[in-house]
N, C-alpha and C positions, 0 to 999 in steps of 0.2 A: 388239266384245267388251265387253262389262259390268264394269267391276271391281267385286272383293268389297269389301264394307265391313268392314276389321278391326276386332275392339275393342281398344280402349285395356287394357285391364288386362291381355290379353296381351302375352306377348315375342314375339320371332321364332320361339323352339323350340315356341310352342304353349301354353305353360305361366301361367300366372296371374301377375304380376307380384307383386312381396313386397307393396309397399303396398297391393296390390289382394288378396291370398289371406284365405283364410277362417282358415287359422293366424293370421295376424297379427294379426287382428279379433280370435279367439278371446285371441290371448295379450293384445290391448290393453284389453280387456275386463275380459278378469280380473282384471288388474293394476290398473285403475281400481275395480273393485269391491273386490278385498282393499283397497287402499289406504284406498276411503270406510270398509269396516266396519270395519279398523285405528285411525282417527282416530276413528270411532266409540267405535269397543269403549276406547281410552286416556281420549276425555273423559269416558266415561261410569266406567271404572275410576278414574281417578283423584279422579274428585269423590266416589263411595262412598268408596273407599280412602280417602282425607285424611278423611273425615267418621268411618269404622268405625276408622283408626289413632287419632284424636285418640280418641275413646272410647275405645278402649282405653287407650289412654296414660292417660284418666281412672281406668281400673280399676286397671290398673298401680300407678299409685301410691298408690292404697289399699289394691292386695295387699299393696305391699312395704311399706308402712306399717304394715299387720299382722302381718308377719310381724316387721318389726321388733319392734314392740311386745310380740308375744309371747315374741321372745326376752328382752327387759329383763324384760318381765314375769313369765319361770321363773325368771330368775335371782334377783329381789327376792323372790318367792316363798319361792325355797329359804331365803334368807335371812330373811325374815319366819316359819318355820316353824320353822327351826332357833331363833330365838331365843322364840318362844313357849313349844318344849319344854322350852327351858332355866329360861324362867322361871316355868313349871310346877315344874319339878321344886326349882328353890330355895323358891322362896316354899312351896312344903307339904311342905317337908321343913326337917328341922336339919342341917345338915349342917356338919360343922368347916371351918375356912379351907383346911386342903389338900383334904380331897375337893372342895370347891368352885373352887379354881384346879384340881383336874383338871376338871373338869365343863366349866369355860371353855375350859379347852385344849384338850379332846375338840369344844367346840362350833365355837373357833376354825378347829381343820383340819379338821374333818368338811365344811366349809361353802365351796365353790368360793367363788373371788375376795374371800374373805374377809381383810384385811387385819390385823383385832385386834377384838377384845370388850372389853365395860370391865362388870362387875360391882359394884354398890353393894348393899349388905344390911344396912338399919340393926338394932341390936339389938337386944332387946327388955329388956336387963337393962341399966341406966344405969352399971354399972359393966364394963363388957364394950364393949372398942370397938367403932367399925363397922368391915366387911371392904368395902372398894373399893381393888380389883385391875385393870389395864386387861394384858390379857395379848395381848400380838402376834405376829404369825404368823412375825415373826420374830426374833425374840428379845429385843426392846426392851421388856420387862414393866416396869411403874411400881407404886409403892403408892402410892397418895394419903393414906392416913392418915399414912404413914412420912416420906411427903415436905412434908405442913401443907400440902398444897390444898386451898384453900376448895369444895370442887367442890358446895356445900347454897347456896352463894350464885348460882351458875352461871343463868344462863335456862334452857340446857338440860333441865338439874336440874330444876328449879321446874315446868317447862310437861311431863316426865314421869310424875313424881308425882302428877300432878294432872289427867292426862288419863285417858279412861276406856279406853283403849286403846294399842296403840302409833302410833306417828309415823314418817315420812320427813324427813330435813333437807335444806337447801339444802346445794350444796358448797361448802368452806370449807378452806383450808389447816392443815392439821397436822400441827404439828412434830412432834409426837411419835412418828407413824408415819412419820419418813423427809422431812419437808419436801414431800407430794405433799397433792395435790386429792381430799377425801374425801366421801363422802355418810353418812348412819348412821340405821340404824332401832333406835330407843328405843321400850322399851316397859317399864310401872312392874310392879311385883312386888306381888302382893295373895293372902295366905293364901285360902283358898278357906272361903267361911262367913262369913269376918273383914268381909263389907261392904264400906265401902272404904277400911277399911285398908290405908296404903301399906307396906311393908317397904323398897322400894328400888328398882332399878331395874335392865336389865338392857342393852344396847349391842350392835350389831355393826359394825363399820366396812368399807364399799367402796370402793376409789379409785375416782374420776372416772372414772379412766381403762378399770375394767373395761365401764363402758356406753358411752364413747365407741369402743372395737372391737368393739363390739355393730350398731353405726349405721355402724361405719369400710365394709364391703361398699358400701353407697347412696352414700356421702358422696363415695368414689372414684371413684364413677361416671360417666364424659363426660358429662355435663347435668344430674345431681341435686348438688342440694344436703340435707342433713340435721343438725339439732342437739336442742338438748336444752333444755327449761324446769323451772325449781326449783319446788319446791311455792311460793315467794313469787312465782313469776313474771317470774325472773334469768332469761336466759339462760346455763347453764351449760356450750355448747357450740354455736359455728355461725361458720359462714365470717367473716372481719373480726372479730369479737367475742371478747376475750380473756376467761374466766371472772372476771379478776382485776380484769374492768370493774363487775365487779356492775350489771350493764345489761339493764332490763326490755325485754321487746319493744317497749312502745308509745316507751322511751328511743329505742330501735334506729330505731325508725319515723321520729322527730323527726330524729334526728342524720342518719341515713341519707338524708332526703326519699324515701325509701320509701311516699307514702302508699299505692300498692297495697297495701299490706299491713296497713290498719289493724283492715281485719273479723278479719282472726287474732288481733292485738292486743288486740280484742275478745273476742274468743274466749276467748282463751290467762289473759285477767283475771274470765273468768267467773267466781262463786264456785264452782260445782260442774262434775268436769271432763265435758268431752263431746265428743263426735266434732265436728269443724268442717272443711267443706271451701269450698277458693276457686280458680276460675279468675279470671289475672288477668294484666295487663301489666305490666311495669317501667317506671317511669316512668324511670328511668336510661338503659337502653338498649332499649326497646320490645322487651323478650322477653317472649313469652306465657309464663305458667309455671301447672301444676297443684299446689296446692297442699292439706294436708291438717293438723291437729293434732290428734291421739290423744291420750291419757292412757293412763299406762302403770301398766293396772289402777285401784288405789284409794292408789294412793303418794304420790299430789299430782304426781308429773314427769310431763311430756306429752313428748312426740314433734314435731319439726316436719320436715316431707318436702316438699321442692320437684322436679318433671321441667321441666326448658325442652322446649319442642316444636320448639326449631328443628332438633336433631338427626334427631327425627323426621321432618319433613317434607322437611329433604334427604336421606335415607335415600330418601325415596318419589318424590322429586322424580327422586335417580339411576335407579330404578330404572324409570320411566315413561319418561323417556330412553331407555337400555340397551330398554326393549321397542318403543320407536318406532321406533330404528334400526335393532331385529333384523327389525321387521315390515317394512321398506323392502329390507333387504334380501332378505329370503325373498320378495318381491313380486316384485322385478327376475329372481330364481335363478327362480320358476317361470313368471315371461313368456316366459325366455330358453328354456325346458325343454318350454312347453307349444309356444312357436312352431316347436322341433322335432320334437317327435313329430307335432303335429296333421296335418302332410301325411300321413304314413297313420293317421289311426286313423279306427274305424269303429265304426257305432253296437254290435256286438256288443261290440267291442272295449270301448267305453265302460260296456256296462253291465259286462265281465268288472274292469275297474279299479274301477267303482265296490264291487265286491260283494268284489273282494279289500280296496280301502280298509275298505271295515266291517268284514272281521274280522280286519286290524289294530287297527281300534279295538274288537274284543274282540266285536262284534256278529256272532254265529254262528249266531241264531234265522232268520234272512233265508235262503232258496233263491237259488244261481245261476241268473239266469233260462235258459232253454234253449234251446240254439245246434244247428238242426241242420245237419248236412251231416257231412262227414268230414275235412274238412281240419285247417287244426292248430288253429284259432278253436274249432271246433267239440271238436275234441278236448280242446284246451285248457280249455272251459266244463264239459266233462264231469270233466276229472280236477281240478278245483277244486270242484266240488260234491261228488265222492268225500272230498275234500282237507279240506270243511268238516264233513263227516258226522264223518270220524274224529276232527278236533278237539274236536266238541262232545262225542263221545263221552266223549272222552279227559279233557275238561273235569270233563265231570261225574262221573268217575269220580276226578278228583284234588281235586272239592271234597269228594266223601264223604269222601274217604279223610285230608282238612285236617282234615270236620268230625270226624268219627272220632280224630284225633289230639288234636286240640284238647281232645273232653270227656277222652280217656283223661290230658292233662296236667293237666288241671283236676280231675281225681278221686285221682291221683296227691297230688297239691299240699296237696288237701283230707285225703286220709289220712295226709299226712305231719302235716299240721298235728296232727291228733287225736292221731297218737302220741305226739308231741313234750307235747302237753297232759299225755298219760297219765304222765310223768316227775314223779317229786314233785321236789319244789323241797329245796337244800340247807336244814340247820338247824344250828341248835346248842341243845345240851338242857341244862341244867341242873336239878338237883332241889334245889335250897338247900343243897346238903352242899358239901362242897370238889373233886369234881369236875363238870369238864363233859365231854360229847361234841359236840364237831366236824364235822359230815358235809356231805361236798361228792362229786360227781359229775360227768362228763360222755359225752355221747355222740354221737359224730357216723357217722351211716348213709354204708356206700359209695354206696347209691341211693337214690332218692328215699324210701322206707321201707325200715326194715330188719329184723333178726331178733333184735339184740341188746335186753336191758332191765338196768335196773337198778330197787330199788325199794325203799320202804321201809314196815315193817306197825308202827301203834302197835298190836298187840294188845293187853298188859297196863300195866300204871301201872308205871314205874320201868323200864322192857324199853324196849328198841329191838330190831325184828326187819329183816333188811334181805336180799335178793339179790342177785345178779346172774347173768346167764345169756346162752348164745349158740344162737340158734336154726341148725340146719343147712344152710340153705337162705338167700335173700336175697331182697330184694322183696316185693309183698305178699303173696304165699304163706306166706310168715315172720314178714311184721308180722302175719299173722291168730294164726299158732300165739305167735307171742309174747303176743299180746295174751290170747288162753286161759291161755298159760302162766303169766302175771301173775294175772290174775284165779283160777287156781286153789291156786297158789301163799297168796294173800292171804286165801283162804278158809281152805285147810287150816291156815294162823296161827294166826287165831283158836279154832280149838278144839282147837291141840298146844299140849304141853310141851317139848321139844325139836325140834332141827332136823330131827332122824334121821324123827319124827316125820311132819312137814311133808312132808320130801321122797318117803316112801314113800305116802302116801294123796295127793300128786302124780302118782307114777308110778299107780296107779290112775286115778287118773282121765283122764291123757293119751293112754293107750291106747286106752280107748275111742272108739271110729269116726274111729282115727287111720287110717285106707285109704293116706293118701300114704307111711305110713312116715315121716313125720318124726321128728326127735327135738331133744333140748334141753339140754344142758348147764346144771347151775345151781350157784352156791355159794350156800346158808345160812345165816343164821350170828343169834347173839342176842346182845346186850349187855346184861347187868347195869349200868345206869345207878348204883346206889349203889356198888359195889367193882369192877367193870372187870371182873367175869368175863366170858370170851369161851364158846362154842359153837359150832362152826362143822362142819359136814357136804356133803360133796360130791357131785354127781352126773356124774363124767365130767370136771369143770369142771378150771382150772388153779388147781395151789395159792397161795394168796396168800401176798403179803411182809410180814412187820415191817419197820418204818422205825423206828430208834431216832434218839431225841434227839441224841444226838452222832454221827448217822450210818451208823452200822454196820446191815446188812438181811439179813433173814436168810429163808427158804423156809419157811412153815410147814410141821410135818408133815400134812399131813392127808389122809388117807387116800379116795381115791375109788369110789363105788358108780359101779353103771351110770347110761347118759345117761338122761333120763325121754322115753319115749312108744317104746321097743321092746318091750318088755316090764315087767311088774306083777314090782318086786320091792321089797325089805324088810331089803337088806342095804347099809344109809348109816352106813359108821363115823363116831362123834361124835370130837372132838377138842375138848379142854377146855383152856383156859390164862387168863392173866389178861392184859388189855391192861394194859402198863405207861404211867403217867402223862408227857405231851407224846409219848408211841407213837404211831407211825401204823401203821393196816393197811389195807395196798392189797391190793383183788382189781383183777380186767382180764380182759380175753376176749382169745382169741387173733389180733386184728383188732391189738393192739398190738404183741405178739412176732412175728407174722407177718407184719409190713407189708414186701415185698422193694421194695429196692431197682433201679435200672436193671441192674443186673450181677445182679439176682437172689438177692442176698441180705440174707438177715431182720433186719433188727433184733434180735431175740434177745433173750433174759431178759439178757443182759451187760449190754447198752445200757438197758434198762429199769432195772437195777441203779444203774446210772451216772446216769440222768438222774433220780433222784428227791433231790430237796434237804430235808431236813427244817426252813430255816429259812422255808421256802415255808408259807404256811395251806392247809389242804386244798384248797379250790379253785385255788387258784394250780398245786400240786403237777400236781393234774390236768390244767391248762392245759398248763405248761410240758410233762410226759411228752409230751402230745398236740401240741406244737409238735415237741417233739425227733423223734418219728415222721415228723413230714409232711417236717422235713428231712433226715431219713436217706432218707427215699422218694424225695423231686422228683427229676428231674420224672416218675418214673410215677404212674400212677394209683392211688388209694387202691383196694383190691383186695378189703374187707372192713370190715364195721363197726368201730367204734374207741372199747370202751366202758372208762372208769376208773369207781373208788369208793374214796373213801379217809375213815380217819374216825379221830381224833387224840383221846385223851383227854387232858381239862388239869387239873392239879391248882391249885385256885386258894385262897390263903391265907387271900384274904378271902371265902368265899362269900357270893354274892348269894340271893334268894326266888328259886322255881321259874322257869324261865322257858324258854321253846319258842319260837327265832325262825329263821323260814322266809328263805331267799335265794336271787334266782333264780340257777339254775345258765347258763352257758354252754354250749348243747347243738348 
């Protein structure tokens, strides 16, 4: 009898032996493949990466270079602008020693981080002394004539006067302001015509210290370093360097043996300032560092911004890691995974895995290829091809419905924007007489647009014509009828005499091809700019409050026609009175009195009553009501528009020339 010749790669039971199966091959396989593209795909990541982070890191820190800079440079700005007005306004004017310490003191506080101003104004009558005042922000004011300072002898002085413009100083200790580190921009005082006549001079003072928390963000930063150069080229802020060293950069370079750093040095002593950038080692501790020096604007101080890269590259260095070890291990998980399934799977099987793997990865353009027979493979391949038909369905019927969304926010967004434009801005009016008018507003929509307006018509010289109104409806259905309502409103202004007027050839015109039935609440009202007469005619609307001076508030009477756009009518009683001087008069829509709270109740005229302060400026007034609402509400939802107007006549002793200044409101 013949024996068979067994193979080796079988067992006894028949079956393929492990080292010998096609599973095992397959998982060893794979596992040697993911592992080559893994070590792949890391040297190849990691050498872009290090190459795309270090650029970056070069961008970096010329973003935050400028962003630094730009912030030094509003705030020198504000200050360079504030004191030009000022010294506009002395040098072509006369003005006596007290209006002029106000002037300073208005410029003093008006001016963030302003620490004191120093005013000199020599006089042009030899017997008449000079005014130099140094006035501080906080209450440390000196006279230098009073007190026999030579301040004509000063460098300061002298290189003022005699420049064609103003200057930035180096920082420099003084006492005067408190014993801290100052910087100051001077600039000379020249009658306008006069050539170059000097008059005197004019000062503001910054401490050090306000641009050094300007830089403090970078400075604190794990890796960055940041300081600061004087117009001479001091160092007047940077790691080791005390300001009190008066130490140039290229000192810094010698003492420090810093030579990597001498092209900044270079740089940093150019005569005219300019963008300079440097990668470069530390000759100290071999740190790579990107380095950069701005000028901040045309002030003469520059900017110095260092990144070390070593942070950076262990950041990347961890994270190469962390993906080498994840990749080893997902390697090992799907050897162990595939060397079990593969005993049975089949090539239908395979392609049904491959075709559900793609539309995990979102890929749903691809057919399951087609399995026939009946069994569950075959079933299986049909109710997955069902399974991919409806997803893609379903897909595209959720990207219309995204893009659909999308423009409707984006249209939304856009109409709210143009409303918000459509709001005039607060002012204050004077006509050279002794009173003024005060007018501040605000309004904040429950939705993205809303229905409410407020507004105000210069139609005639010496008039202020103004309303406010509530449209019935919210949304843009509301902001359209508002925006009619406005626009007819402003029309029918200029060619009435009264409110009563306005509001009835309003109600005309609203009706027409009004279909939806809207309508609109509006108050009217005019102001006699020379005596305070008021005019005020209602449509439907709520009556407005007096605010007196010492607080007491009171409900005007004024009498209400119908809302406009039901009907065309012509019966708007006028109500006549006179705003009294530091008076306020509030109107408001019912989005104020009826904001309910969680328990469901209103706020109410009590509480609006309650929360108006009259030692508030109109704006303020407005604010604060509209603060006191949102917290009688929290936490429900604002439920209705939320529109104030308030407008304060001032009686002023000294009147000023005409004058019309616009402010934006908070809306």
């Amino acid at each position: 009898m013949l024996g068979t010749r067994q193979d080796p790669s079988l067992s006894q039971a028949g079956r393929v032996r492990w080292r010998h199966s096609l599973r095992t091959r397959i998982a060893l396989l794979t596992g040697a493949l993911i592992v080559a593209v893994l070590l792949l795909v890391t040297i190849g990541a990691a050498w872009y990466a290090r190459r795309a982070i270090l650029d970056e890191a070069r961008l970096d820190v010329r973003a935050s270079s400028k962003e630094t800079v730009d912030r030094l440079g509003t705030m020198m700005q504000m200050v360079t602008i504030t004191t030009r007005g000022v010294s506009d306004l002395v040098a072509n004017s006369d003005l006596d020693s007290g209006e002029l310490m106000t002037a300073m003191r208005a410029m003093v506080r008006a001016t963030p981080d302003c620490a004191g101003g120093l005013l000199i104004l020599e006089s042009d009558d030899p017997a008449v002394p000079a005014f130099a005042h140094y006035i501080s922000a906080h209450g440390a004011d000196r006279d230098f004539i009073a007190n026999g300072y030579d301040f004509r002898s000063q460098a300061w002085y002298r290189r003022t006067i005699a420049a064609p413009d103003g200057w930035w100083s180096d920082a420099y200790f003084n006492e005067t302001a408190g014993n801290v580190w100052m910087l100051t921009y001077n600039r000379p005082l020249r009658r306008e015509g006069a050539g170059v006549a000097t008059r005197g001079m004019v000062s503001l003072d910054v401490p050090l210290s306000s641009l050094k928390q300007r830089i403090e963000p970078l400075a604190r930063t794990a890796g960055w370093r940041a300081g600061l150069i004087s117009p001479s080229g001091t160092l007047a802020d940077y790691p080791g360097v005390d300001v009190a060293d008066n130490l140039s950069l290229p000192q810094f370079v010698q003492r420090s043996g810093r030579s990597d750093l001498q092209p900044l040095a270079d740089a940093a002593a150019a005569p005219v300032p300019h963008f300079a950038y440097l990668s470069h080692t530390a000759v100290d501790s071999g740190e790579k560092y990107f380095t950069v020096i701005e000028p901040v604007d045309e002030s003469g101080w520059k900017l110095l911004v260092s990144q070390a890269s070593s942070p950076i590259t262990a950041r990347l260095e961890h994270a190469l890691w962390l993906l080498l070890a994840g990749g080893v291990l997902l390697t090992l998980v799907c050897m162990l995974l595939i060397s079990r399934m593969s005993r049975r799977i089949s090539q239908p099987l395979e392609q049904l895995t491959a075709a559900a793997a793609g539309m995990v990865e979102g890929h749903y353009e691809t057919p399951v290829s087609e399995t026939p027979g009946s069994n569950e493979v075959g079933v299986l391949a049909r109710t997955l091809e069902q399974a991919r038909l409806s997803i893609r369905q379903q897909m595209d019927e959720i990207e219309d419905m995204a893009a659909a969304r999308q423009k409707l926010e984006s249209e939304l967004s856009i109409a709210r924007d143009i409303q918000q434009a459509m709001l005039p801005r607060g002012r204050v009016i004077g006509l050279g007489g002794a009173l003024r008018l005060e007018v501040g507003a605000l309004l904040e929509p429950a939705k993205t647009v809303g229905g409410d307006f407020y507004s105000f018509v210069d139609a005639e010289e010496g008039a202020l014509w103004f309303a406010i109104g509530d449209v019935s409806d919210k949304g843009v259905p509301a902001a359209l009828f508002m925006a009619r309502t406005v626009t007819v409103l402003e029309v029918a202004a200029r060619g009435s005499r009264s409110p009563d007027q306005v509001l009835a050839e309003a109600s005309r015109q609203l009706v027409e091809g009004n279909d939806t039935c809207m309508f609109v609440t509006v108050l009217f009202g005019r102001i006699d700019l020379h005596s305070g007469e008021c005019a005020l005619a209602s449509a439907g609307h709520e009556r407005p409050l007096l605010l007196h001076a010492d607080g007491r508030c009171e409900t005007l009477p004024v009498e209400a026609g119908p809302p406009l756009g039901f009907e065309v009518s012509e019966d708007f009683p006028v109500w006549h009175g006179r705003l009294p001087p530091e008076a306020t008069l509030v109107a408001y829509t019912d989005g104020v009195t009826e904001a309910f709270n969680p328990d469901n109740v209103a706020f109410g005229s009590g509480h609006l009553v309650e929360s108006l302060q009259p030692e508030l400026d109109v704006q303020g007034l407005c604010d604060s009501v509209a603060a006191r609402v949102h917290a009688f509400a929290k936490p429900a939802p604002q439920s209705d528009d939320i529109t104030l107007l308030a407008m304060r006549l001032h009686h002023d002793p000294h009147p000023t020339p005409s004058t019309t200044r616009q402010e934006p409101l908070a809306c």
